[in-house]
N, C-alpha and C positions, 0 to 999 in steps of 0.2 A: 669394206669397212664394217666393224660388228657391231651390234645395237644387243647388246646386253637383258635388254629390255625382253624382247622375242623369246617363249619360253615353247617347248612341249614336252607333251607327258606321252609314249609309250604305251600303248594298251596292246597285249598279243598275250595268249596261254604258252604260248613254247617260249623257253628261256633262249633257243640259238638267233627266235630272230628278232630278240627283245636286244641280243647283243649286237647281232649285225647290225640293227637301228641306230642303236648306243654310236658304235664305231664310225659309221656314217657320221652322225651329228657333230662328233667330235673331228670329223676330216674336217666338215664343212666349216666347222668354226663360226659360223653365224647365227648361230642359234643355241640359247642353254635347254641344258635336260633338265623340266621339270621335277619329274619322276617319271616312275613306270607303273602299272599293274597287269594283273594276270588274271584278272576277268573282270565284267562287266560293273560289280557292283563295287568292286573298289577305284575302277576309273572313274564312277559317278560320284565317289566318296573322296578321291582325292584333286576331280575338276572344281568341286565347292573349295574346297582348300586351300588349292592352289594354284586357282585362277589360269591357268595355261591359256597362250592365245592360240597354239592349235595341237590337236590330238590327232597321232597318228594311230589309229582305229581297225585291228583284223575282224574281220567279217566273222567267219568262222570261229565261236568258240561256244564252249560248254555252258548250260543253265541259263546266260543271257548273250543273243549274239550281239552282234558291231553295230546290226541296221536298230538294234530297238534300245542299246547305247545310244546312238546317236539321237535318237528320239525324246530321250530323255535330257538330254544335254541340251535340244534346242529350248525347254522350257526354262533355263537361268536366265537369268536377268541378262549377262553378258556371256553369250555362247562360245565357245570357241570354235574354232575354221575346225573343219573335220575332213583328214584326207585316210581314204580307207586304204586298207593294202589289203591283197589279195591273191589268189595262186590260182584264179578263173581264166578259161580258155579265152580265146581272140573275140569269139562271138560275143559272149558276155561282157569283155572289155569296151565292144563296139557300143552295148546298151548304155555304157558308162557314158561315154562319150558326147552319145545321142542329146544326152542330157547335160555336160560340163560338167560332172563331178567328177573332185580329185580323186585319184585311185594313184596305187603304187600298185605295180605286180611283183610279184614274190620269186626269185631273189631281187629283192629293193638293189638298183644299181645309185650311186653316187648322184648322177647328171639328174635322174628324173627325182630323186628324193630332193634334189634344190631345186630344180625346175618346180615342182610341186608346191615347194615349200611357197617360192616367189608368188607363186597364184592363188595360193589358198583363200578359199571364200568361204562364206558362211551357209550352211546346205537350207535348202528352203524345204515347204511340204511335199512338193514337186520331185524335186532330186532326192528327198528322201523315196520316195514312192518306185520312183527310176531305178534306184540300187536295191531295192527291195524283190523288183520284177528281174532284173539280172542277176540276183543272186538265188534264186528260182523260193523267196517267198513269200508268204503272203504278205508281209509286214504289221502283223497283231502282234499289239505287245503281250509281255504275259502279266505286263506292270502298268499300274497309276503312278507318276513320279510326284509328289506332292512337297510342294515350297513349306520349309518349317522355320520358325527363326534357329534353331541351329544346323538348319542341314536339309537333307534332301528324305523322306521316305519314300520307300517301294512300297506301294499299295497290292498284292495279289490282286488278278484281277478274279480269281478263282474266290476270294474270299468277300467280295462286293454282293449284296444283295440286290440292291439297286441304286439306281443313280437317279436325284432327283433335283429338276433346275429352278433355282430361286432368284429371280431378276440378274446379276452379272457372275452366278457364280452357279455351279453345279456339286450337291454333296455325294459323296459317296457314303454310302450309309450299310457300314459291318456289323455284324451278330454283336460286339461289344462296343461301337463307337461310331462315330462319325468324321472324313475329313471332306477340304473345302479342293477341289481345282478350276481355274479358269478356262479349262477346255470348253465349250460347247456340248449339247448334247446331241445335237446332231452331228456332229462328226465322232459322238462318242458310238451312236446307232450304227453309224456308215462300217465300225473298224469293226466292231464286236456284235454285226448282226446277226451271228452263229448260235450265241450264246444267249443274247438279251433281248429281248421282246418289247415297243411303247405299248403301254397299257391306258398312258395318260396323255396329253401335249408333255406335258413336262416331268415324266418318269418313266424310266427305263427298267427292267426287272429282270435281272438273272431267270432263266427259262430252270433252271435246277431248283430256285429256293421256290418256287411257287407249288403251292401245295393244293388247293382249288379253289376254286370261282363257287361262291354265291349269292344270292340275290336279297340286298337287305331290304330292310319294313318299309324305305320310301321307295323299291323299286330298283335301287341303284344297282348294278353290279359289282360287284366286291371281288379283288383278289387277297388271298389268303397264303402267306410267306412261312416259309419256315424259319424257326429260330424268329419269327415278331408275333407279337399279343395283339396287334392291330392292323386290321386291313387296309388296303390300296384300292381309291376308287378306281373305276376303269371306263373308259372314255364308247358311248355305246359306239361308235365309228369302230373300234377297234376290237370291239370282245368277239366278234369270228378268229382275226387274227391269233388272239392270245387262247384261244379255247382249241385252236388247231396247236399253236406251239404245247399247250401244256398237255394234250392229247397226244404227239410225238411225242413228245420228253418222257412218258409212262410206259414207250412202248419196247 
């Protein structure tokens, strides 16, 4: 019986197997084709849209892949199931497994694209982290996805100075502006500890904008940012730490 209701959206860079997908959905007949896209940021621009209850998701693609799509996706209010497809050898299918997340392998055959379909869940931090290590990455995004009342923006994360946490919310705070996300900041330290250094309990600093350390008139330690007119205190527990990262980062 079809339930008309049941929508998905198509996400994959190659038009052959955006079609083969197509043609499948259409056998099955139990499910409409929301839409399609052909990278990342227009499946985050058309799941706002058009609400799709599941997205079939290629891993592999150019500028943004599948895992840090999906990443972005579970921060809407209503996620959709997310089943990845993929062209990864047996062993990495096994890590899939390990963990219950849907996967299709590539060529997508009919029986497991409905079987798939039937089981589709909602991926949690976990399973995201599982397909992240099978699909041999690290899983850092290169993005802040941030809730707007029209939509969804990509934050660079290259373009954040630092992040700094205000009772339930955490700002990111850019050369020209400020936005607000609900992440945590410690899981924001945990993902991007390559890059970002705690200076404070409650501020994180691009290891790139910090320009130096000095010592104001009550003693404090002061960090000094590029592209800000005003310093960041810094927490004395931590000014080894930030005085070795800003001392790599020169070198």
């Amino acid at each position: 019986m079809t339930n008309p209701s049941r929508s998905v959206l198509i996400v994959d860079d190659e038009l052959p197997a955006r079609l083969r997908l197509r043609q499948l959905l259409d056998d099955i007949g139990e499910w409409q084709l929301a839409g399609e896209a052909s990278h990342g940021r227009q499946a985050l621009d058309l799941c706002q849209r058009l609400d799709p209850d599941v997205v079939l998701l290629d891993i592999r693609m150019p500028q943004m892949d599948g895992i840090e799509v999906a990443r972005h996706l579970a921060t809407l209010e209503h996620p959709p199931a997310v089943i990845f497809t993929t062209a990864y050898s047996d062993d990495a299918i096994q890590a899939f497994d390990a963990q219950a997340i849907g996967y299709l392998v590539k060529p997508v055959r009919r029986e497991r694209l409905q079987q798939a379909l039937q089981q589709a869940a909602r991926l949690n931090r976990r399973g995201l982290a599982a397909v992240a290590a099978a699909a041999g990455t690290d899983g850092r995004r290169t993005h802040i996805c941030v809730r707007k009342p029209k939509g969804l923006r990509l934050v660079p994360v290259t373009d954040i100075l630092f992040f700094q946490a205000d009772q339930k919310y955490v700002s990111l705070v850019l050369a020209d502006g400020e936005e607000v996300t609900d992440e945590t900041l410690k899981d924001l330290e945990t993902e991007f500890a390559d890059s970002f250094v705690r200076i404070h309990r409650n501020t994180l600093v691009a290891v790139k904008a910090l320009a130096r350390i000095e010592t104001g008139d009550d003693g404090r330690s002061l960090a000094w940012l590029k592209q800000r007119t005003e310093p960041l205190p810094i927490s004395r527990r931590l000014l080894g730490d930030v005085k070795r990262r800003l001392t790599g980062s020169a070198t």
